[in-house]
TORLO-15033 format. One line per field, with one value per residue (C-alpha): residue in three letters; chain; x, y, z. Coordinates in steps of 0.25 Angstrom, whole numbers. Layout:
<sites>
r = ALA|...;
c = A|...;
east = X|...;
north = Y|...;
up = Z|...;
</sites>
This chain:
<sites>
r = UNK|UNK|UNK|UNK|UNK|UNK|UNK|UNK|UNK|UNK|UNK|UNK|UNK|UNK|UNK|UNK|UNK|UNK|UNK|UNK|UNK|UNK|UNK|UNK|UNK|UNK|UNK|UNK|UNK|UNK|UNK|UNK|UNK|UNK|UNK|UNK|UNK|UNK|UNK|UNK|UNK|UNK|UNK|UNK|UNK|UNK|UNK|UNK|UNK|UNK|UNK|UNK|UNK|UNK|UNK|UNK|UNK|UNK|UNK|UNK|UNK|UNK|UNK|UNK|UNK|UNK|UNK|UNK|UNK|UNK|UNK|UNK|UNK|UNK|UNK|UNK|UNK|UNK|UNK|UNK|UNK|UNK|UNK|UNK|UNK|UNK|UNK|UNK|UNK|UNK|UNK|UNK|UNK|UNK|UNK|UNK|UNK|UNK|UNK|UNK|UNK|UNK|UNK|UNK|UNK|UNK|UNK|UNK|UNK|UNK|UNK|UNK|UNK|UNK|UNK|UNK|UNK|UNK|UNK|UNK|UNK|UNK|UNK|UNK;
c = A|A|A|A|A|A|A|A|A|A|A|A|A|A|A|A|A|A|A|A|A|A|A|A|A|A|A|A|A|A|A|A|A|A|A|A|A|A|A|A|A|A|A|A|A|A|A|A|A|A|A|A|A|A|A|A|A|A|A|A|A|A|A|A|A|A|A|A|A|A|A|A|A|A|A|A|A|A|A|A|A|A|A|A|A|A|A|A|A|A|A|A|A|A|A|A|A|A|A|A|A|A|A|A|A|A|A|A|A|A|A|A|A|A|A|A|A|A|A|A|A|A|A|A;
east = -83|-77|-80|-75|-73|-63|-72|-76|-63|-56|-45|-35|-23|-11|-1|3|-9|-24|-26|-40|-43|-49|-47|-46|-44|-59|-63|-55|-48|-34|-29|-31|-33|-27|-27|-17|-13|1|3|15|26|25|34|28|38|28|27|18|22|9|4|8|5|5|3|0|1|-10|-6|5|20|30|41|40|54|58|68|81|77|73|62|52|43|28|20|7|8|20|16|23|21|27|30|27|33|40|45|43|43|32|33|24|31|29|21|8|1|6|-9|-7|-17|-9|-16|-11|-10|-15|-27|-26|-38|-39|-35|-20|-11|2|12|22|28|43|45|47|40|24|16|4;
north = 53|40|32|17|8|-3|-14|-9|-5|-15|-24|-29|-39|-33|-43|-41|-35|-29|-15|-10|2|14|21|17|24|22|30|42|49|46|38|26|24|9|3|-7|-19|-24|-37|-40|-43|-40|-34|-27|-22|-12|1|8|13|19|25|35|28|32|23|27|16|15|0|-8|-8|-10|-3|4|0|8|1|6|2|12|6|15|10|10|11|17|34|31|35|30|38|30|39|30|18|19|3|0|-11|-10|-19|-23|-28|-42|-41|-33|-28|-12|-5|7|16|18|28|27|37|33|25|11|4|-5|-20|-17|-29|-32|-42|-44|-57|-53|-48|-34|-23|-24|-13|-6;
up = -5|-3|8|11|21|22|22|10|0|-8|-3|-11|-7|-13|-9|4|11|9|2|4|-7|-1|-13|-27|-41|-43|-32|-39|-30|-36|-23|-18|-2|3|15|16|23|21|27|38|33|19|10|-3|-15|-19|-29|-37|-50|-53|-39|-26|-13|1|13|27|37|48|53|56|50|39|29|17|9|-2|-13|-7|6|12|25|31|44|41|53|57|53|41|29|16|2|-10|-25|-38|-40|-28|-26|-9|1|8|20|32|47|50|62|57|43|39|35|25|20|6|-4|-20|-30|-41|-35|-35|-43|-32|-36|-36|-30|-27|-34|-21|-30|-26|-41|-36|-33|-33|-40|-45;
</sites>
C-alpha cells in the first residue's frame, strides 16, 4: 500500500504552476497521480505525445482549447480526458489559480517540465 501526503511528494515547477507527484513510474502502478496548480491567467500550448492524461478539477477555473477552437469551461466537478499527442490549450481565468488532479498514462518519472517559450506546443 501507498501512502503520502502532500507535504511529502515532489513538487516540481512546470512553467506555469506547481505539480506535486503523487505517483510516479517508480512507484509501479502504471499511472501517475498530479495535483496541480495552474496559475491565473496563464495560457499553456501543451501535448503529450508519449502519454493518456485525465484532469479533474477540484478548485478554481479556466478552459481547456483544443487546436480548432473548440473552448470548454473548467470548473470545479469538469473532468477533461485528453488521447495521445492531443495538442490543447490549457488556460487558467485571471482572477484565481485552476487546481487539477491529472493522472498520466504512462507514469511520469517525475522531473518532467515544461518549455512555454512561445515556439509551439510544450511536450513530454
Amino acid at each position: 500500500m501507498i501512502v503520502r501526503h502532500l507535504k511529502e511528494v515532489k513538487s516540481v515547477e512546470w512553467g506555469n504552476g506547481l505539480s506535486r507527484r503523487f505517483l510516479l513510474a517508480t512507484d509501479g502502478m502504471g499511472y501517475s497521480l498530479t495535483d496541480t496548480i495552474v496559475r491565473a491567467g496563464t495560457s499553456s500550448p501543451l501535448k503529450y505525445p508519449q502519454h493518456l492524461e485525465a484532469c479533474y478539477c477540484i478548485e478554481g477555473r479556466g478552459e481547456v482549447i483544443d487546436v480548432d477552437g473548440n473552448a470548454h469551461t473548467i470548473e470545479p466537478g469538469t473532468m477533461y480526458a485528453l488521447d495521445q499527442d492531443e495538442a490543447h490549450y490549457l488556460c487558467a481565468s485571471p482572477d484565481e489559480d485552476l487546481r487539477l488532479v491529472c493522472v498520466f498514462s504512462p507514469a511520469l518519472t517525475g522531473d518532467e517540465t515544461h518549455k512555454l517559450d512561445g515556439t509551439g506546443f510544450s511536450q513530454y
